[in-house]
N, C-alpha and C positions, 0 to 999 in steps of 0.2 A: 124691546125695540126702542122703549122711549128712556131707556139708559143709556144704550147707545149712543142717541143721537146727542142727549146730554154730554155724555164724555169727549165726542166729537167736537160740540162745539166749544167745552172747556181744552182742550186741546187747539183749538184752531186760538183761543182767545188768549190763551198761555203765548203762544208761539207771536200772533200779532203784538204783545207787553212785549217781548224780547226785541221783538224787530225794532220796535216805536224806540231803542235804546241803543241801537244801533248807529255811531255815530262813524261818517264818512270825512276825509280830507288831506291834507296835501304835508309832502315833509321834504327836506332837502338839507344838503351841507357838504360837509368838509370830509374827502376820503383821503387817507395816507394808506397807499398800495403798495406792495408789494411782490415779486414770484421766488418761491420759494429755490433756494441754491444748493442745497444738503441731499444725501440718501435718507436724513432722519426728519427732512422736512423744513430745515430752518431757515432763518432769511438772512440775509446781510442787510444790516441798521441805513448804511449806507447808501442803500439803493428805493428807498421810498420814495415812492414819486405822489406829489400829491394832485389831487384830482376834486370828482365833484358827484354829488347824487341827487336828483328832482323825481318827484312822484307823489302819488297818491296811494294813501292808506284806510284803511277801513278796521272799524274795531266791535266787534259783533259778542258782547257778555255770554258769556255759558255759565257762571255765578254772581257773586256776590265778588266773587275775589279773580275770578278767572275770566281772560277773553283771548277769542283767536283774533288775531292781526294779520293778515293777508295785505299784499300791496303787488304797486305795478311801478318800475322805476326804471329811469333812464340813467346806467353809472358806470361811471370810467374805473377801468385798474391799470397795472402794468409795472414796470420797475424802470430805474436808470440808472444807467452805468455811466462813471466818470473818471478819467484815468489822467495826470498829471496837474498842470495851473494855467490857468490860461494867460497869464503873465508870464508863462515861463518859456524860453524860447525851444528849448530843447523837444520840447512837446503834448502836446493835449489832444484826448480823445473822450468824448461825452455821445452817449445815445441814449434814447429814451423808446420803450415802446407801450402807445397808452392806447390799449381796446376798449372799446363802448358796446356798454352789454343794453340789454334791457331784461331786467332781472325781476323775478316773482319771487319774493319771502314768503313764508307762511308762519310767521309765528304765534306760539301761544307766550302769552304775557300773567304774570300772576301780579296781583297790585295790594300794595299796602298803604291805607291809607294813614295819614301822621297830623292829621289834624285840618278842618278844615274843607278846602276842596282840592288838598294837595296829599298828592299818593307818590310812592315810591314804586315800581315795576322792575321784573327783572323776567325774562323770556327766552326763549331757545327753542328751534324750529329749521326746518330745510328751507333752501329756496333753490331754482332752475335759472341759468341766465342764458340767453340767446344772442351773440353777436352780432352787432350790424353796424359796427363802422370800429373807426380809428385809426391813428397814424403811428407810424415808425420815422426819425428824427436823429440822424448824425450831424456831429462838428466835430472838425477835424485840423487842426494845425497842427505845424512841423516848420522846421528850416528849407524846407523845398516848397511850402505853402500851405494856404487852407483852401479845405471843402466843407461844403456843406450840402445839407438834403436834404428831402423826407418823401413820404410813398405812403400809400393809402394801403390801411392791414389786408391782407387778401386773406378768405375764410376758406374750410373745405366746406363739405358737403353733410356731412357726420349730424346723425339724429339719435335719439336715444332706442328708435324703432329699428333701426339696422343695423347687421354683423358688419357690413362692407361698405365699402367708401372709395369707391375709384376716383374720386377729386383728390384724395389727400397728397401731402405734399410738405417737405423739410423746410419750406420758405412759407408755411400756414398757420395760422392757427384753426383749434377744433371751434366750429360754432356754437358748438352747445356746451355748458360748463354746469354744474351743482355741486353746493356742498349742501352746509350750514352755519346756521347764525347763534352766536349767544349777545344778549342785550340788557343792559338797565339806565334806568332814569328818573325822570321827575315828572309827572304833570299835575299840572297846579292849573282848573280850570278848563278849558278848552284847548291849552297850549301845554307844550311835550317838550321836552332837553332829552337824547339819548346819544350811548354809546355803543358802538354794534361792533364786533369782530367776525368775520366772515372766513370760515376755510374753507378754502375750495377742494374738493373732493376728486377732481378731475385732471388732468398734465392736460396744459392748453396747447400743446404744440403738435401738430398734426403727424400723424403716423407714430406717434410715439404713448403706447399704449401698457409698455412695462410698468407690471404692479409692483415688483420689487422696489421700489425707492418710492420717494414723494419728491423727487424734483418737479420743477416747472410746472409748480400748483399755483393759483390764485389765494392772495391773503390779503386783508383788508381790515384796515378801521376806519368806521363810522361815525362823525361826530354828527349831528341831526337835530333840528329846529322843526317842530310841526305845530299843525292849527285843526282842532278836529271840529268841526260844527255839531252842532246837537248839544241835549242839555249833558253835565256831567253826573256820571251814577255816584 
């Protein structure tokens, strides 16, 4: 019995050192988005639209060299399309369309460190995004005139929990989107430099659920400035 409770409480005390290193805080930056245009997946260079990502990260040690990185983020994707000069009389067409996700990564990070309290990292891990805003954006000139616009993304109804979706709809996108991330970078102290590529796993565009191709997937890079509190391991 009194080995037990020894073991127990080297187990609870184990586990409090792990936590007490568990260091919490905030990341943000520069995204150049993309949706994918190909049956093989690929993007047109052309159409990156750039965007933005704010959130909070958490980085919880599982060794010496390994930690899981979990986070919660507010981040734009999307593409835009631009078709002649807008100097040119003959004619110009540009649209853009940039969804706001609020997306959960989970990655694991493996860190090496190079001297000092500056480590190199490189990571790769899933994450889930969930829609909740964004805009669609035409200009339009011509020799008979311009227009211009924009309309707020309208979402279906689409969960990962349900076969059917009677919202869905060819003027929607899916709410819910996942891929994965691969990542590396620099921390040096309490503060983080990373670059993150993200592929979307999912065709964002409602009703349209063909696994044959990889068109009109989400793809993303990451450029990221973060601040972690707590000491560094």
């Amino acid at each position: 019995m009194t080995k037990k409770i020894v073991l127990s409480l080297m187990a609870v005390g184990l586990s409090a050192a792990a936590m007490a290193q568990v260091r919490v805080g905030i990341k943000g930056g520069l995204n150049m988005a993309n949706i994918t245009t190909t049956n093989s997946g690929a993007v047109d260079n052309s159409r990156v639209l750039p965007s933005f990502h704010i959130g909070a990260i958490a980085d919880f040690p599982l060794s010496e060299i390994i930690s899981f990185q979990p986070g919660v983020f507010y981040t734009g994707k999307g593409s835009k399309l631009e078709r002649g000069d807008d100097s040119n009389v003959t004619g110009y067409f540009r649209s853009e369309t940039n969804p706001r996700y609020i997306e959960v990564p989970l990655n694991f990070v493996g860190k090496i460190p190079v001297g000092g309290q500056t480590k190199l990292f490189l990571g790769v891990g899933p994450y889930a995004a969930f829609g909740v805003g964004g805009q669609n954006k035409y200009e339009f000139n011509s020799p008979l005139g311009e227009m211009t616009g924009e309309s707020s993304i309208k979402w279906d109804d689409d969960t990962p929990f349900t076969d059917d979706d009677p919202n869905q709809g060819f003027d929607k996108y899916k709410r819910f989107d996942y891929g994965g991330n691969i990542l590396a970078g620099v921390e040096f102290g309490n503060f983080l430099i990373s670059a993150q590529y993200g592929l979307g796993l999912g065709k964002i565009l409602s009703g349209s659920d063909n696994s044959s191709n990889d068109k009109s997937k989400n793809r993303v890079w990451a450029f990221s400035l973060g601040y972690l509190l707590g000491g560094n391991r």
